[in-house]
N, C-alpha and C positions, 0 to 999 in steps of 0.2 A: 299310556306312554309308548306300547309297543306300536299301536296304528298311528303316533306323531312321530316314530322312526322310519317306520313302513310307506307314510306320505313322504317323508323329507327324500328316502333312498328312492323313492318314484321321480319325484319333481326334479329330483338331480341326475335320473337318466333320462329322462328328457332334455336338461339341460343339456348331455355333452350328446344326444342325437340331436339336438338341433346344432348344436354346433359341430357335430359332425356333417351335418347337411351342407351346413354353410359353408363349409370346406369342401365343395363338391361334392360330398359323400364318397372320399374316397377308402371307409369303412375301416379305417386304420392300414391300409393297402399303402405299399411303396409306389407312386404313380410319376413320380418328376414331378418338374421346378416347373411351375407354370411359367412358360416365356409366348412373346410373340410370334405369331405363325411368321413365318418368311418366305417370299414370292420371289425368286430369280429375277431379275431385270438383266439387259442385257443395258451395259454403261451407254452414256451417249458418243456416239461418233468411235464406237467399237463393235468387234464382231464374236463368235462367239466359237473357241475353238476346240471342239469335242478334243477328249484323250484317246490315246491308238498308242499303237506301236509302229515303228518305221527303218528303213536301213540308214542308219546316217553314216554320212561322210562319202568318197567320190565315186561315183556312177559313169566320168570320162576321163579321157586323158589329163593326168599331171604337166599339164604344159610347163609348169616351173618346175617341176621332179622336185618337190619339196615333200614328200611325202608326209605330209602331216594330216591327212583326214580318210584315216582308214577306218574302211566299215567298220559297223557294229551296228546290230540291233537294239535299239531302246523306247522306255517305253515315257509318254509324257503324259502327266495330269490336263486336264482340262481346262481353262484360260480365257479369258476375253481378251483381243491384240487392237490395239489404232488401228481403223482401216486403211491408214493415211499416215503418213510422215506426219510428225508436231512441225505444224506452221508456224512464221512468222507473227502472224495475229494471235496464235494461241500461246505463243511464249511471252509474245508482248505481254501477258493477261498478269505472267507472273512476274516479268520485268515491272511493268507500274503497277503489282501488290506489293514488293517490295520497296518501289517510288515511293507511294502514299505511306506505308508504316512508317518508313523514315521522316517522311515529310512531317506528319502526325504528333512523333515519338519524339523527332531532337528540335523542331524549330513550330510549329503552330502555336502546338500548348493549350490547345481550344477545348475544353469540358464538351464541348455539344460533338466532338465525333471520338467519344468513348459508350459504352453501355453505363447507363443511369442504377447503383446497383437499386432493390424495392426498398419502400419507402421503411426506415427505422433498420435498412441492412446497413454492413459494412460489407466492404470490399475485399475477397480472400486476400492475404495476406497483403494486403496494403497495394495489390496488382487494378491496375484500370487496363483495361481489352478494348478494345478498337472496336466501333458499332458501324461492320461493313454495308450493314444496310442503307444507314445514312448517308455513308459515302456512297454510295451506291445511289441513291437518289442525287445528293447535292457532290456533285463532283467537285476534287480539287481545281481551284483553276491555277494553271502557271502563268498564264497573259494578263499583265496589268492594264493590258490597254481596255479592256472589256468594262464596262460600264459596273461600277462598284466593286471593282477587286484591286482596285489599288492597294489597300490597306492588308489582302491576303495575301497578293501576291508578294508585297515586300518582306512579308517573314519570312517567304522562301528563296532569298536572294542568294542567301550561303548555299545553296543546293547548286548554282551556278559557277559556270567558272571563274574564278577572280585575277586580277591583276592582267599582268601580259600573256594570259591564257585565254581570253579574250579576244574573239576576231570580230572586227566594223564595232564593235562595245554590245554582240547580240547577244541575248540572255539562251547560252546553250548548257543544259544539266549536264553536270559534271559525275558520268558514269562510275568514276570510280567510287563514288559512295553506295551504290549498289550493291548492299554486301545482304545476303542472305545466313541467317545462323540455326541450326538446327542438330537434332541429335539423333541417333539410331541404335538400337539397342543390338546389337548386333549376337545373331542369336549360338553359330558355330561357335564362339570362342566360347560362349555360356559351357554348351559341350561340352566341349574340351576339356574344361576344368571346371567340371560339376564337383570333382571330389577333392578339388583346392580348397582347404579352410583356410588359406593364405588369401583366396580372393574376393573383392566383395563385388558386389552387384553393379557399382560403378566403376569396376574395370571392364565391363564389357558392354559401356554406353561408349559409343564414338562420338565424338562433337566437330565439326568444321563450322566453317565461316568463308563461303563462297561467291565471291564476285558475279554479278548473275548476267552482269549486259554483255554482248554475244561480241566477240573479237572480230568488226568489221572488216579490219586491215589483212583478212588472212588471204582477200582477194586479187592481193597485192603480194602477199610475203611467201605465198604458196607456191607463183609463176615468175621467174625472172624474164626481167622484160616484155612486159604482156599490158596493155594500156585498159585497167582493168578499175579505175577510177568511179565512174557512174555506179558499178557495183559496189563498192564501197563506201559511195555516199548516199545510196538510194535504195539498197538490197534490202536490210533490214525496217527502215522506215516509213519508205513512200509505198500506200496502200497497191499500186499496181502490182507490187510482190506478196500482199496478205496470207497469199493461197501458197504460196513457194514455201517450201521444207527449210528451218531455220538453220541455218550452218553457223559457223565459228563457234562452237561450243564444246567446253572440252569434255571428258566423260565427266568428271565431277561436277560439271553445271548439270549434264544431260541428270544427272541421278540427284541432286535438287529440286531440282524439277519435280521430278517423280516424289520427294514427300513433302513439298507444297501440294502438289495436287491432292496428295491423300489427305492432309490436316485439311485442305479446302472443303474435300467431300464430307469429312468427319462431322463438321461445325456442319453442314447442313441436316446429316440426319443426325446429329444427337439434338436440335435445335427440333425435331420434329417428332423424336422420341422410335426412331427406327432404327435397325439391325445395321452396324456400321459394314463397310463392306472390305475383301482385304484389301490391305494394301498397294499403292501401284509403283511397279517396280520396272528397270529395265527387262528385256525379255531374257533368257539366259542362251547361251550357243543353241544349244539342241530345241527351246521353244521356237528361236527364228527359223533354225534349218525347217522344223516340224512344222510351222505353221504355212513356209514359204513351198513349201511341197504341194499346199493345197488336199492334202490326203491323197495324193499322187503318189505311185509305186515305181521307182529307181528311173525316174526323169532327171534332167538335166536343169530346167529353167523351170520357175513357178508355173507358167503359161503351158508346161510340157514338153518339149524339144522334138528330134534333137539341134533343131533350127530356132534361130534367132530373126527368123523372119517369117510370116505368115505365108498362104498361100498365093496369096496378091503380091509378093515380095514388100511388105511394109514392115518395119522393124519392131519391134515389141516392146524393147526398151526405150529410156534415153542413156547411152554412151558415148564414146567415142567408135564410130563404125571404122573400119578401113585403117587407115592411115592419117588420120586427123579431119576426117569430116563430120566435124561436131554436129553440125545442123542439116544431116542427112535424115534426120529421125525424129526431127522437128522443134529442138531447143539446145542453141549454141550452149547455153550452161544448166541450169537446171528450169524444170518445166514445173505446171501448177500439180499440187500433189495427186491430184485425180487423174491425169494424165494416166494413157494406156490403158487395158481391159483387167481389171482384177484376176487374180486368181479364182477357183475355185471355192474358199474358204471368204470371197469378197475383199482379198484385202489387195490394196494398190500398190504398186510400187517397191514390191518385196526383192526386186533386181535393179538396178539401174538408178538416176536421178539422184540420189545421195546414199552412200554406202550408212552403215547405224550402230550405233554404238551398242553394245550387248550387256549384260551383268559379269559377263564370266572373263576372270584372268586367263591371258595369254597364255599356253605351253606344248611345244610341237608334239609332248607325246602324252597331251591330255585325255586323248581316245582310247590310250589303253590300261589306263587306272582309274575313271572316274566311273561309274556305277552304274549301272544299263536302265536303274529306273529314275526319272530324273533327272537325267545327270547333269553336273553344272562342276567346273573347276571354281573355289572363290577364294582370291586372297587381299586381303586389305591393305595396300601397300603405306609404308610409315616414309613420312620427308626423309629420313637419313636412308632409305633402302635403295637398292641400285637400278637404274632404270630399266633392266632386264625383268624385277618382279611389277613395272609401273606399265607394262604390256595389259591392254586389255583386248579381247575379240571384236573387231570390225566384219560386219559382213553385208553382204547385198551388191557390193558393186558400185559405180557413182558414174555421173555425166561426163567424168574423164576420164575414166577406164576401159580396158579393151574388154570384148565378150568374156573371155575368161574368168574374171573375177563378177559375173554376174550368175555363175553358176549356184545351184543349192549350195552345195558343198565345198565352195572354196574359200579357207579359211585365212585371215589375213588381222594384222594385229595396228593399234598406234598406241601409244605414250598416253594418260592418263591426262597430263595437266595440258596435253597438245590440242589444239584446236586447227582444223580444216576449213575449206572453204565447198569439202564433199562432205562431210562426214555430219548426217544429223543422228536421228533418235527415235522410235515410237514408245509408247508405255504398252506393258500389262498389267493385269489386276487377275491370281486368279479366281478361277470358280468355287465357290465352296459347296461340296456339293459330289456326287458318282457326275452325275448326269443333270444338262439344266430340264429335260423333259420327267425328271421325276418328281412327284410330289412331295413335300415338304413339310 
């Protein structure tokens, strides 16, 4: 009996060293959660912008003695930035994602451009998802005239304008169903009242529902009496402007933007089973000033100063030079976003051609409360609040501005629900990560 005990108590340490093996042999040792290794990429059509520390705020004269952007040193995490203003064509992308969902969602009705769920599934809670691949191959089409889409195109009649909104009887999509809806977990307020047993988890989700098509008419409503027409019917649209920085948009479009793009990116690497990446977000004050510095020390201009013209006297930006000679600098309104020599850090257009919308709320004495690491002012402004807290931070400067406001440092504010006919956007996303040259 004792050597059938003495075999069993063998045979079953082997059993749990083999299966100790088979767990890596991590010998009963605490080792971590096996995950996937992670490689830095550097996002497409971004740059990559190490952390440092910098003097922010003015380096020249207050030409408006508004004294709102007194130094302080601080310091910023790490970041990939758009080398480039968001184009026309790239908003486009998100304008007809949200075309086609609609199109898809209230008036198709078609089984073939949903995901098929596997065979004997059912469908989470009774949800069908849009199989953007398919559209992706077999595009919607809106022109009935096209050989076999009559019958598609008529479903999408109601997406048009009807009755005496209607010019010559052409079928032109009626933007206002462009509504984009989404939610954000908004993480400060979490803070704030972590020790609320009053609050739950869905008081600190935010939800809008966002009109996404860009407000063409601002090229008109912006300049009184300025015969500014052709832009307005052509700017947004006709591909000759593809590469132009997309204006009319108000900050609440710019930052839809920014979590379509994210869910965009999300759906592809969780579709591939890879490391989602963070979020993209507007940049916050102190990432623009930092990034627009180029890792430049107490300069005036991304390019370096203290001059606004090179040594050949050619200008560097596009503004208004002088006293109104728009196209001394080579584009009466705004030029292609490549235009001009990048900064240092690669990025283009960090002065001039369209001033950009920031993350960070408005307040002339945010420089001397907000936190030297990171710093960012944020406040969520509610419809009943007063349009003093619906201030958010513009900066860079635009093709109608004097040099002044193309400075690093000069800080300048618009209205939230306002849209411009200067004023676009780029995204960040940042790094996760000390450094993108360390291994991981």
């Amino acid at each position: 009996m004792k050597q059938i005990y003495y075999l069993l108590t063998f045979l079953a340490g082997g059993v749990m060293l083999l299966s100790s093996c088979s767990r890596g042999g991590d010998r009963g040792e605490v080792t971590g959660v096996a995950q996937r290794s992670f490689r830095a990429e550097v996002p497409y059509g971004m740059v990559y912008i190490p952390a440092g520390s910098f003097l922010m705020g003015q380096t020249d004269q207050d030409v408006t003695f508004a004294q709102i952007a007194q130094t302080k040193q601080v310091t910023v995490n790490a970041f990939f930035m758009d080398e480039t203003e968001i184009t026309n064509s790239k908003y486009r992308q998100f304008v007809n994602w949200v075309r086609d969902s609609i199109a898809i969602t209230n008036y198709l009705h078609d089984d073939k451009y949903y995901i098929k769920p596997a065979k004997g599934a059912k469908a989470a809670n009774g949800k069908k998802y849009i199989n953007w691949n398919y559209v992706k191959h077999y595009p919607l089409s809106f022109n009935a005239s096209k050989k076999g889409n009559a019958a598609h195109a008529a479903k999408l009649q109601g997406m048009y304008y009807q009755g005496d909104d209607r010019v010559f009887d052409k079928n032109e999509l009626d933007v206002r169903l462009l509504k984009y809806n989404y939610a954000l977990f908004k993480l400060r307020d979490a803070s704030d009242y972590k020790n609320d047993k009053t609050k739950k988890r869905s008081d600190f989700i935010y939800r809008d529902t966002v009109p996404v098509y860009p407000d063409t008419l601002v090229w008109l409503s912006d300049f009184s009496y300025a015969a500014n027409e052709p832009m307005v019917e052509s700017y947004f649209s006709h591909p000759a402007y593809r590469n132009y920085p997309v204006v009319g948009v108000t900050w609440r479009q710019a930052r839809a933007f920014t979590v379509w793009r994210t869910r965009y990116n999300e759906a592809y690497k969780e579709s591939r089973g890879l490391p989602p990446r963070a979020r993209y977000e507007l940049p916050t004050e102190a990432e623009f000033e930092y990034a627009a510095r180029g890792g430049r020390v107490g300069t005036d201009y991304p390019w370096g100063g203290p001059y606004i013209k090179n040594a050949k006297g050619c200008l560097m930006a596009n503004f208004k030079p002088g006293r109104g000679n728009y196209a001394d600098d080579g584009g009466a309104y705004t030029v292609n976003v490549r235009s001009y020599f990048p900064n240092d850090y690669g990025l283009y257009n960090m002065a001039g051609n369209v001033a950009e919308w920031t993350a960070s709320a408005f307040d002339e004495s945010a420089s001397t409360f907000v936190h030297d690491l990171a710093p960012s002012f944020d406040y969520e402004a509610k419809p009943g609040d007063p349009p003093v807290l619906k201030r958010k931070v513009v900066r860079g400067g635009s093709w109608k501005d004097v040099g002044y406001f193309l400075q690093n440092s000069t800080r300048t504010y618009e209205y939230q629900d306002t849209a411009k006919s200067y004023i676009g956007f780029r995204c960040v996303t940042h790094y996760l990560g000390r450094d993108i040259k360390d291994k991981h």
